[in-house]
C-alpha positions in Angstrom: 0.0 0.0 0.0 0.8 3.6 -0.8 1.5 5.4 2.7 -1.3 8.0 3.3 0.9 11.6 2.8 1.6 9.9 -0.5 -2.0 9.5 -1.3 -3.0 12.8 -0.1 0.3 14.7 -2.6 -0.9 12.3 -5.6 -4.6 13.6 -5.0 -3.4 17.5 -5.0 -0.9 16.9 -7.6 -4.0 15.4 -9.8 -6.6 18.2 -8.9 -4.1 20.7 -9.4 -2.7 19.2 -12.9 -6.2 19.0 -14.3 -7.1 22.5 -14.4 -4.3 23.3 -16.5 -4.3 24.1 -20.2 -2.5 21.9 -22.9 -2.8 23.2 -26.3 -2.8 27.0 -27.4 -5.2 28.5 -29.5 -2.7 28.5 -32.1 -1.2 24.5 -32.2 -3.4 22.0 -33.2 -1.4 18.9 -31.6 -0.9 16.1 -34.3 -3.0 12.4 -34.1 -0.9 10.0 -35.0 -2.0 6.3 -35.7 -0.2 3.4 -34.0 0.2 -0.4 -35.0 -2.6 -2.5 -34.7 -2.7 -5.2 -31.8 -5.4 -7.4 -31.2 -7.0 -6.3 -34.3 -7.8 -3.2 -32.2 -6.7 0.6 -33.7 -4.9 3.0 -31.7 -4.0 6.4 -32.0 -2.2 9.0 -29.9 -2.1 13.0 -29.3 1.2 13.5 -27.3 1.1 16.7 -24.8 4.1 17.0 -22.7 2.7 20.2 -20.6 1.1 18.2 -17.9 2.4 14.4 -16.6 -0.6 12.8 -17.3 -2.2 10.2 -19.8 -6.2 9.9 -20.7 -7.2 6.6 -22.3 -10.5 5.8 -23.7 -11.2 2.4 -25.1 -14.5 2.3 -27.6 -15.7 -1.3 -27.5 -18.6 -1.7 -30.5 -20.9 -3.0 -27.5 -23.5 -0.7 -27.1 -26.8 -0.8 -25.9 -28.2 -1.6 -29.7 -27.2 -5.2 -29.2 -29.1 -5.6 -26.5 -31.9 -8.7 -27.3 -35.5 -6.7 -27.6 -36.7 -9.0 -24.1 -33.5 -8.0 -22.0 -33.0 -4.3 -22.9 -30.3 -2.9 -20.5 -28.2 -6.1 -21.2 -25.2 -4.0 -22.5 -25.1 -1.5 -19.7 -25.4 -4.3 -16.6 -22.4 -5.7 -18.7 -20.4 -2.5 -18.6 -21.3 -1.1 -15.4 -20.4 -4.5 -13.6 -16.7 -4.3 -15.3 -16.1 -2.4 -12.0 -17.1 -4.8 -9.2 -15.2 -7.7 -9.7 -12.6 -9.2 -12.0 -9.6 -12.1 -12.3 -6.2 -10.4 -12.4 -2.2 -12.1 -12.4 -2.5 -12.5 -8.6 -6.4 -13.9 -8.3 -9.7 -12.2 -7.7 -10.1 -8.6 -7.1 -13.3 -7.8 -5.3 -15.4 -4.6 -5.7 -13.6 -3.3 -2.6 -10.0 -4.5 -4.0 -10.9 -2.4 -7.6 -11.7 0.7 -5.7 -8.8 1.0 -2.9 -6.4 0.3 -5.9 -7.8 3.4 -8.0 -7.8 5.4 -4.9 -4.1 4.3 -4.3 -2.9 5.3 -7.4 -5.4 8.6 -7.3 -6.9 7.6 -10.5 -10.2 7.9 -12.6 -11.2 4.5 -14.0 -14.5 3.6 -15.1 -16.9 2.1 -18.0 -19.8 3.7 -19.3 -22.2 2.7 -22.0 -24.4 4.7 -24.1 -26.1 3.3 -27.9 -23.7 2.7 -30.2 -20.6 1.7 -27.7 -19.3 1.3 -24.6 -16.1 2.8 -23.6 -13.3 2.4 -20.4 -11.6 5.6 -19.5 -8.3 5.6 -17.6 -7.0 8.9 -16.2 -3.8 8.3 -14.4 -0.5 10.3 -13.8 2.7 9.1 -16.3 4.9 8.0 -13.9 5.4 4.5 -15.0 4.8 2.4 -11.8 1.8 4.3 -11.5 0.6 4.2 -15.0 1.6 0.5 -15.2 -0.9 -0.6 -12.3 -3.5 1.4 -13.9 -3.5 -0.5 -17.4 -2.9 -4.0 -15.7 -6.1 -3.5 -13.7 -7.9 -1.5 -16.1 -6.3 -5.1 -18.3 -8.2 -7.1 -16.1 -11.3 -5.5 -15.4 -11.5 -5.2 -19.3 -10.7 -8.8 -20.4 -12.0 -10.9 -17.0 -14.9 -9.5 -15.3 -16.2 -11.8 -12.6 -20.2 -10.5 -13.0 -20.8 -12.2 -9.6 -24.2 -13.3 -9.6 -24.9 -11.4 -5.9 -23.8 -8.3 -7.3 -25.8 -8.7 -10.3 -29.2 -9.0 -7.9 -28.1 -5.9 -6.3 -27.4 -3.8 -9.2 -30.8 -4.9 -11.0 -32.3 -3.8 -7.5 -30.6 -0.5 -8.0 -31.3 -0.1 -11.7 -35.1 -1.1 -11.0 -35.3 1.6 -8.4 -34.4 3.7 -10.6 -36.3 2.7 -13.7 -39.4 3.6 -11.5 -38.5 6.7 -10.4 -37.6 8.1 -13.9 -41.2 7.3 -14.8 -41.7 9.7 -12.2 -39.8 12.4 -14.4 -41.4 14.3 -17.3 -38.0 14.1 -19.2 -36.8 11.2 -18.5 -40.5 10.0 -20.1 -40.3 12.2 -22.9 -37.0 10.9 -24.2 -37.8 7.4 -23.8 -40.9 8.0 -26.1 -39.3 10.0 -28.8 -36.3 7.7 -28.8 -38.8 5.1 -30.0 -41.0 7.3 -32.1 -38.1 8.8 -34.3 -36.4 5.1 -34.2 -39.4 2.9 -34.3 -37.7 -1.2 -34.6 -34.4 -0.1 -34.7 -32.5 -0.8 -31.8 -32.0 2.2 -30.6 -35.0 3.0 -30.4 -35.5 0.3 -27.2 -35.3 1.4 -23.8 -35.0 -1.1 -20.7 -37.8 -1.7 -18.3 -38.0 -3.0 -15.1 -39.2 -6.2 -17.1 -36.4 -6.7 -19.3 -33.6 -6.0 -16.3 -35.2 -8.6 -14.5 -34.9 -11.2 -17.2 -30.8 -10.7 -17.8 -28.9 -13.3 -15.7 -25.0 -13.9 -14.7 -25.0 -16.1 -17.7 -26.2 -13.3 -20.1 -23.9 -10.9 -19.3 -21.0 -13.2 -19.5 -22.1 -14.4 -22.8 -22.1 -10.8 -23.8 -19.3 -10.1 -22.8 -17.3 -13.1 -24.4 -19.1 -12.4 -27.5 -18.4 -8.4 -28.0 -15.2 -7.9 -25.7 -12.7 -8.7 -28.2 -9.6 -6.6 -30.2 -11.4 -6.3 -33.7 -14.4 -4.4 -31.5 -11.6 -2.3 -30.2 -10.4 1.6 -30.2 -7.9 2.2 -28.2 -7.0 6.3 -27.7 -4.7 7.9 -25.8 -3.7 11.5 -25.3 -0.7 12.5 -22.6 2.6 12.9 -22.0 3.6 9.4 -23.3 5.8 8.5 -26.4 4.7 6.5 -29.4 6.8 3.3 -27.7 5.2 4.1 -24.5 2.0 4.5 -26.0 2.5 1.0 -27.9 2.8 -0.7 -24.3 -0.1 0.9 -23.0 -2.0 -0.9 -25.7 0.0 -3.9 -25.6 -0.9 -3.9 -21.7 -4.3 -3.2 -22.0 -5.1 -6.0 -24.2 -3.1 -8.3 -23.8 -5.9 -10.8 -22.7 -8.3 -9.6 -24.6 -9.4 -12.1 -27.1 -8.3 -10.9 -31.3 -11.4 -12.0 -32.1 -14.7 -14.4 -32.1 -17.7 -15.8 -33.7 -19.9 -13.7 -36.5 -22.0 -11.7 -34.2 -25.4 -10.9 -36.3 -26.3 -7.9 -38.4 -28.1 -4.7 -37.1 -31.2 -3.9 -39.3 -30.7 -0.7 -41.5 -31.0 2.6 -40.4 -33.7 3.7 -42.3 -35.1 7.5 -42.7 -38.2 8.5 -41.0 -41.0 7.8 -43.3 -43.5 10.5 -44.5 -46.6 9.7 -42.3 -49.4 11.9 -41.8 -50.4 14.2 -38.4 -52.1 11.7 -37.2 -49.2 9.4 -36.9 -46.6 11.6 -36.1 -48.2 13.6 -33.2 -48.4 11.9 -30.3 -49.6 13.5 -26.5 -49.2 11.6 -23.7 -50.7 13.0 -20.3 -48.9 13.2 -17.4 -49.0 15.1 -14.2 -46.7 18.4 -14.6 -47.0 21.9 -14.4 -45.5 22.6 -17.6 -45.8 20.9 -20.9 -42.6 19.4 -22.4 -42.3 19.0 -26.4 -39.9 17.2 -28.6 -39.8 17.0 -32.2 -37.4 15.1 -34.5 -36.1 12.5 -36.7 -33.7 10.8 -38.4 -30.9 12.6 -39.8 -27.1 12.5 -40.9 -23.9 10.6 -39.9 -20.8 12.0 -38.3 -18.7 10.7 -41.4 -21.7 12.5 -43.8 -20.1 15.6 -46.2 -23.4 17.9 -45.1 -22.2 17.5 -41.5 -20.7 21.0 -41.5 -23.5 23.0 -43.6 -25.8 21.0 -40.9 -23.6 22.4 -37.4 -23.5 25.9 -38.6 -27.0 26.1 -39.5 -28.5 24.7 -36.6 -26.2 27.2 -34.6 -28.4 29.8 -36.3 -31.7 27.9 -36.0 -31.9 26.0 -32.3 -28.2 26.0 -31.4 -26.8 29.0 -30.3 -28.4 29.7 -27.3 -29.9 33.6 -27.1 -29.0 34.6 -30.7 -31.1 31.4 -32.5 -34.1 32.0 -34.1 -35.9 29.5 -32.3 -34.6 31.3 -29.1 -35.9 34.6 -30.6 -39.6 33.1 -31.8 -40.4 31.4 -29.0 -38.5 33.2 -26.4 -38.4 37.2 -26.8 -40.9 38.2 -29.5 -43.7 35.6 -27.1 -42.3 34.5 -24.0 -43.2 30.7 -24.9 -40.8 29.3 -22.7 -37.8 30.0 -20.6 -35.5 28.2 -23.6 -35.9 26.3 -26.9 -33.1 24.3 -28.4 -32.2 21.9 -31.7 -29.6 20.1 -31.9 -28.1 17.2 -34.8 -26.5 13.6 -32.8 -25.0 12.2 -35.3 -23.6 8.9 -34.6 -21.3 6.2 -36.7 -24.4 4.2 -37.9 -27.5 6.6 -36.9 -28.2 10.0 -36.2 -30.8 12.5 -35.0 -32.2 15.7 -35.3 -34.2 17.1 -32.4 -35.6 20.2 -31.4 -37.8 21.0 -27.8 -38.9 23.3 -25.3 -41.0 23.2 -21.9 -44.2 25.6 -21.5 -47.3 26.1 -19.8 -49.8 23.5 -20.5 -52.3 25.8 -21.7 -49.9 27.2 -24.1 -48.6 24.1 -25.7 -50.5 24.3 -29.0 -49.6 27.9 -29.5 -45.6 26.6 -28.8 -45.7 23.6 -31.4 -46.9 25.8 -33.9 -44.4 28.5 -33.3 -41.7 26.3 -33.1 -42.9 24.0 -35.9 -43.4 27.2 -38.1 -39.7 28.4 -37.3 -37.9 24.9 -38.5 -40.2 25.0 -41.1 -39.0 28.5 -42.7 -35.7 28.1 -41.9 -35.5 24.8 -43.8 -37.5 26.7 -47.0 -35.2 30.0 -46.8 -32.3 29.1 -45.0 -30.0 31.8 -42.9 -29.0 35.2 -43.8 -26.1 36.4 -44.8 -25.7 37.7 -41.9 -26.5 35.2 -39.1 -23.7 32.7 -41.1 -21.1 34.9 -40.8 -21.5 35.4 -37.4 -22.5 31.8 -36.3 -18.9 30.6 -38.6 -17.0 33.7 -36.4 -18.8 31.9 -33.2 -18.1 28.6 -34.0 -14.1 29.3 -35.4 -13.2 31.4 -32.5 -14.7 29.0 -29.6 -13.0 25.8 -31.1 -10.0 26.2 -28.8 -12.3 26.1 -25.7 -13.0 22.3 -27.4 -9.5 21.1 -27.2 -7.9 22.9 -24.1 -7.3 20.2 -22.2 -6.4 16.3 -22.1 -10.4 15.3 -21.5 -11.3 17.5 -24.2 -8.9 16.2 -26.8 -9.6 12.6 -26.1 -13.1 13.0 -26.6 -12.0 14.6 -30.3 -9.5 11.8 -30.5 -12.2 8.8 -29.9 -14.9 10.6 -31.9 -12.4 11.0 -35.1 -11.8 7.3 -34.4 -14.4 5.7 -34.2 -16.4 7.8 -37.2 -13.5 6.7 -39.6 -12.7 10.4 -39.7 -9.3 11.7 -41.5 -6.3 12.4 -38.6 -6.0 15.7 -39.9 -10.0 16.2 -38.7 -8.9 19.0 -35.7 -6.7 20.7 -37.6 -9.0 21.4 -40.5 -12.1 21.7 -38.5 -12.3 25.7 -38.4 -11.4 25.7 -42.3 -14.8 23.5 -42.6 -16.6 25.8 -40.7 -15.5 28.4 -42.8 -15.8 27.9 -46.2 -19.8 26.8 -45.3 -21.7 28.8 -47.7 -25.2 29.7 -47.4 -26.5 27.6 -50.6 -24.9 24.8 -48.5 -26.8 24.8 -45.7 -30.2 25.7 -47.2 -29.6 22.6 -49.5 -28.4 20.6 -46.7 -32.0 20.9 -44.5 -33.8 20.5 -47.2 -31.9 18.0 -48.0 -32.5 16.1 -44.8 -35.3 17.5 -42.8 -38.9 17.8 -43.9 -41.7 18.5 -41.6 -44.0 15.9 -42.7 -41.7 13.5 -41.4 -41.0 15.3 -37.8 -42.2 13.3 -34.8 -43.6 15.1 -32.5 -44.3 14.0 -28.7 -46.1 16.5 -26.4 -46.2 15.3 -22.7 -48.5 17.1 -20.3 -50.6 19.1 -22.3 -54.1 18.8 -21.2 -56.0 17.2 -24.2 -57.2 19.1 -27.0 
């Protein structure tokens, strides 16, 4: 064990380190790829300001896999990566994982969202403490235990709060448009205190065997590490981690939302709440599409900029509607989303859709002005640094540019994008991918017209 004072000077020296700044406004740090291992990719961003490493490994094991009857299944696998695993020296227990990340006054954790999960290591670079960081993130990430009495409790947890999310206007809302906008595709699914109920120990080490393997694998690392040290980090990391495994079956296609009429597209659901909360959407672009960049800098104008968006301006200042408004593109590897919403009175809801609806609506006919581009590009060039300023920041470039196949040279061209958007580009782009007769629209609260 580490004695205490250590502990306490590794803790400081961490808190302290992360507040610094690692890239100026003006250096746009290289990415460079590494040697495959495992079948896995790997890149790095080496930053020598700070002596610390971020790693984020993207395993293609998100919740989209999950069997329609055991929703949640790919989470519970993740989240249980932390309470138990086999390492070199036998069994580490929850309590064993979490006094060694303390010890080494690291972040270490797994999260899971729809398309992938992903393990992030924060750790200082001094080698005996970056080496017991990889050999138990190693081990967590290549032999979890899922230990069947940890597995009830967790599903305990999870059901508790399943039901009190039900509880929660947004948390309803989402759930409901998720599957509206996606309808069979996977992503549409949400778990249920049903389909938590029905995963088992056995499930989620079948999953795990089945999706946890090097070809799924991204491995990215930004720091102050060399390419050779880098190369061991990854070497470490997976060194038990199967190259690969049996065929694992086809996702359905992503399919556009269809044109449907009102009818079909509108759906209220009541619920008890003061205010009425609204969400409209559907399918839409790919990170990796070309139109992505006419698509960022109009919505800046339209829903994404805060005070100076139109929607803000409708629904906001010329009615007082609601308190804010927002749109917004997700685009993901396989999927994305467009999605626009507000809360308001429930008495005011109808007069909201409409306003809302009409804005989108004109913008996608007419586009921006002149104008509102050239100050949404100015926006949009001159905040970039703010995306990159620190190792957290970068990483989460670094995965995203992996894991959408993006070029390397993605960061440091991102502003000239941004710039050389013109406005015949992004009026072609909406129409080009948004059309109001196929927005869904989900209104929860309203009292019934």
């Amino acid at each position: 064990m580490v004695p205490l004072n250590k502990l306490i000077k590794q803790a400081y020296l961490v808190a302290v380190l992360t507040a610094g700044l690692l890239t100026s406004a003006h250096a746009i740090l290289p990415i460079e790829k590494l040697d495959s291992y495992k079948g896995a990719q790997a890149y790095l961003v080496q930053t020598k300001t700070l002596p610390m490493v971020d790693i984020e490994i993207s395993i293609d094991a998100g919740d989209r896999y999950d069997p329609a009857a055991k929703s949640g299944l790919a989470t519970v696998a993740g989240q249980l990566m932390n309470y138990g695993a086999k390492s070199n020296t036998g069994l580490l227990t929850e309590a064993q994982i979490a006094d060694e990340i303390a010890d080494l006054g690291a972040n270490l954790g797994v999260s899971v969202g729809g398309e992938r999960a992903t393990m992030r290591i924060r750790t200082l670079s001094r080698k005996d403490l970056l080496d017991r960081a990889v050999q138990l993130a190693s081990a967590m990430l290549s032999a979890p235990t899922y230990d069947a009495k940890i597995l009830v409790r967790e599903k305990q947890r999870m059901t508790t709060a399943l039901l009190e999310s039900e509880t929660k206007p947004e948390a309803v809302l989402e759930r409901r448009f998720r599957k509206s906008v996606y309808g069979n595709y996977p992503l549409g699914n949400s778990p249920s205190v049903q389909t938590i109920a029905n995963i088992s120990a056995t499930d989620l080490q079948q999953f795990h065997k089945e999706f946890y393997r090097g070809d799924r694998m991204i491995v990215s690392i930004v720091g102050d590490v060399s390419k050779a040290e880098a190369a061991e980090i990854v070497q470490g990391l997976l060194q038990k981690v199967p190259q690969s495994g049996s065929p694992i079956a086809k996702l359905p296609e992503f399919e556009r939302s269809p044109v449907e009429p009102l009818s079909q597209r509108e759906m209220t659901i009541p619920f008890d709440s003061q205010q009425a909360h609204i969400a409209m959407g559907m399918t839409a672009v790919t990170r990796s599409n070309p139109d992505y960049f006419p698509l960022l800098v109009g919505n800046y104008i339209l829903g994404g900029g805060g005070f100076v968006s139109r929607l803000m301006s409708e629904v906001r200042e010329q009615r007082g509607l609601a308190y804010s408004v927002f749109s917004y593109f997700a685009p993901g590897k396989n999927a994305g989303i467009f999605q626009a919403g507000l809360q308001t009175k429930n008495d005011q809801a109808t007069l909201a859709l409409e306003v809302m609806s009409s804005t989108i609506a004109q913008f996608i006919v007419n586009g921006p002005t002149q104008i509102e581009l050239d100050a949404a590009k100015a926006n949009l060039m001159n905040g970039y640094p703010l995306r990159i300023d620190n190792n957290r920041k970068l990483l989460d470039n670094v995965s995203s540019i992996a894991w959408n196949n993006l070029p390397l040279d993605t960061m440091e061209v991102w502003t000239k994008q941004v710039e050389a958007v013109s406005l015949e580009q992004v009026k072609a782009a909406f129409q080009k991918y948004l059309a109001m007769d196929r927005m869904k629209i989900v209104v929860l609260g309203a009292k019934n017209k």
